[in-house]
C-alpha positions in Angstrom: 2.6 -18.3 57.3 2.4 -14.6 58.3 1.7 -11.7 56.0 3.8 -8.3 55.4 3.6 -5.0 53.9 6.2 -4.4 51.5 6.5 -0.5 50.6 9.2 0.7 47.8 11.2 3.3 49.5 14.0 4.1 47.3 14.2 4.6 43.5 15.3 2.1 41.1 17.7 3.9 39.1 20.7 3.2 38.6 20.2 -0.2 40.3 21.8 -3.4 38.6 19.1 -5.3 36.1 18.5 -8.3 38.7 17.5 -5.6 41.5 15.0 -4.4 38.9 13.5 -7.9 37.9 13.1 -8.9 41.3 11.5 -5.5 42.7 9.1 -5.8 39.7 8.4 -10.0 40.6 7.2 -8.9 44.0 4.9 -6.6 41.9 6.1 -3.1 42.2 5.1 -0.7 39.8 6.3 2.5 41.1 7.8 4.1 44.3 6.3 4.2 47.4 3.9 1.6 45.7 3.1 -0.6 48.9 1.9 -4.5 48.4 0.7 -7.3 51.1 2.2 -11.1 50.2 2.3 -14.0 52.2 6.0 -14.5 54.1 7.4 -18.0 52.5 10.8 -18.2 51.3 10.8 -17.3 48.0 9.2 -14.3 49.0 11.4 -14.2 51.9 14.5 -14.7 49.8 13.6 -11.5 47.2 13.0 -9.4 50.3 16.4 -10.2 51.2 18.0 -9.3 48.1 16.4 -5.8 47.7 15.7 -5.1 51.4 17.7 -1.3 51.2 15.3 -0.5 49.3 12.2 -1.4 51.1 10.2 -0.8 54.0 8.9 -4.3 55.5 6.1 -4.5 58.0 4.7 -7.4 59.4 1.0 -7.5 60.1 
């Protein structure tokens, strides 16, 4: 599996509840708060769900 920087772009508020559960399972804890994580499809599938409001590089 490949690897990917995940940066929190945009603010959470005013975003539904699930939006905030899963931005804070990936392991955000703030904006423009940037994590590394291992691409699989759970991970995969979160990304998908919150992508507007994240940067996603692949490294």
């Amino acid at each position: 599996m490949s690897k990917v920087k995940i940066t929190l772009v945009r603010s959470l508020s005013g975003r539904p509840g699930i939006q905030r559960k899963t931005v804070a399972a990936l392991g955000f804890k703030k904006t423009n708060h940037s994590i590394e994580k291992e691409l699989n499809p759970a991970v995969s599938g979160m990304i998908d769900t919150v992508r507007h409001l994240l940067k996603v590089e692949t490294i």
